[in-house]
Structure formats: structure tokens, C-alpha cells
C-alpha positions as CSV (number, residue, x, y, z in Angstrom):
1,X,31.5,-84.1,-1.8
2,X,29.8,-81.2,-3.2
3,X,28.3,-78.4,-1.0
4,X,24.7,-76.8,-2.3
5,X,25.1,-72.7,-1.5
6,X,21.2,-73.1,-1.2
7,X,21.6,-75.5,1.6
8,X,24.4,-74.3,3.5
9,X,22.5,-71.0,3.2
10,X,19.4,-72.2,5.1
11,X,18.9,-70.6,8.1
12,X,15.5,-72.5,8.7
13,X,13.6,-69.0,8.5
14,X,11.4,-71.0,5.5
15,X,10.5,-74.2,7.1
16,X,7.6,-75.7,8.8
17,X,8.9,-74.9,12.2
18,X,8.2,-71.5,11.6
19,X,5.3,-71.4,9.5
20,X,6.7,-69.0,6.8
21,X,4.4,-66.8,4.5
22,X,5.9,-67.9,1.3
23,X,4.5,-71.4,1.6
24,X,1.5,-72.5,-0.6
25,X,0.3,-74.2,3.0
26,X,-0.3,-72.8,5.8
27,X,1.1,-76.4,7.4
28,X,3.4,-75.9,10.2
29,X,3.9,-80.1,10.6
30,X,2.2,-79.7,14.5
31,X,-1.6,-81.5,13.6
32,X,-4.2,-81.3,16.3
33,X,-7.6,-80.8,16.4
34,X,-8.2,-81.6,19.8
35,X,-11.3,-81.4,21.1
36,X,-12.5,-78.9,18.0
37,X,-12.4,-79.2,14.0
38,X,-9.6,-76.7,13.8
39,X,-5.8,-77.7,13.7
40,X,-4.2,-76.0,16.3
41,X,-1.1,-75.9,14.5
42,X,-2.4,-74.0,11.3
43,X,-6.0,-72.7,12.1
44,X,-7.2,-74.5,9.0
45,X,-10.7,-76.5,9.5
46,X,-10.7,-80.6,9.1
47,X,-11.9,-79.9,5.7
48,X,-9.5,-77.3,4.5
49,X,-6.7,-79.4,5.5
50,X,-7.7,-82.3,3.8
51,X,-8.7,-80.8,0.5
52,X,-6.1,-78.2,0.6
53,X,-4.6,-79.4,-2.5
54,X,-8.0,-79.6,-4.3
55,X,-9.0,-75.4,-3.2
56,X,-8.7,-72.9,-5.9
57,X,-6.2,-69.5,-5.2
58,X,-8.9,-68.0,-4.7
59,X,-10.1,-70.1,-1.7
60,X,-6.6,-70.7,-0.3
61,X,-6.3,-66.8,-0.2
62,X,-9.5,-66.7,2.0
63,X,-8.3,-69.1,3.9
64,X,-5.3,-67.4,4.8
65,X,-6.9,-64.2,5.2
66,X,-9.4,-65.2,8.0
67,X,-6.3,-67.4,10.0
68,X,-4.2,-64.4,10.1
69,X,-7.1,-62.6,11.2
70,X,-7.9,-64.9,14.1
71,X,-3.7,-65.2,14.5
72,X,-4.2,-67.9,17.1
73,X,-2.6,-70.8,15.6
74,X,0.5,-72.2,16.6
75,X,1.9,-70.8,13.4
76,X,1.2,-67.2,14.0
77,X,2.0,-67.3,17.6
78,X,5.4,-68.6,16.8
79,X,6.1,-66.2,14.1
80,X,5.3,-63.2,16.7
81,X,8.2,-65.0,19.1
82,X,10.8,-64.7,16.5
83,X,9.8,-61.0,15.7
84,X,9.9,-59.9,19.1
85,X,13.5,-62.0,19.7
């Protein structure tokens, strides 16, 4: 059996459960739009989520720069848990 250093070196700090800023996607894997067309989990609209793969960088950039300025998505909220812990 052969061990991956990249792998065993994972600490989980870039995966969806907490939302990391390196991803191309905001996506955090938690999907909800309840009662609203925004996704609780990301902050992205119905729209943006589904043609996320379609957006220029230029429109994924202003995506991401008015959900970090709103910063009430599950994403944001988690990554404020872990800095404060």
C-alpha cells in the first residue's frame, strides 16, 4: 500500500466543509434556498449556481465580492468559527 504525502497531509482546511477561498466555487456542499432564491449555504443566487460553470472570471469575481460583502452565508459564518477557535 502506498501512502500520498498530499493526503495524509489534509487537514480538511480546503474542503467544502469549510468553504475555503482557494476554490473556483464558492460551494460549500450545504444547498438551500428555502423560502428565497439564494442558497444559504453559499449566498449565490438560483442562477449563479446553476451557470456557475458558464460565468466568465470576471463575473465569478463579482460574485464573490458582493457574498463576502453580505458575509451571511453558511460559508462565511463557518469560516469566522474556525478563526475565532
Amino acid at each position: 500500500m502506498t501512502s500520498n504525502s498530499k493526503l495524509d497531509s489534509q487537514d480538511g482546511s480546503h474542503s467544502l466543509s469549510t468553504g475555503d477561498d482557494a476554490s473556483d466555487s464558492p460551494c460549500i456542499g450545504v444547498c438551500t434556498t428555502l423560502y428565497d432564491e439564494i442558497c444559504q449555504g453559499c449566498g449565490r443566487t438560483l442562477g449563479e449556481v446553476s451557470n456557475w460553470v458558464f460565468l466568465s472570471p470576471e463575473e465569478k469575481d463579482a460574485v464573490w465580492k458582493r457574498i463576502r460583502a453580505d458575509g451571511s452565508a453558511m460559508r462565511f459564518q463557518r469560516q469566522l468559527k474556525e478563526i475565532k477557535s
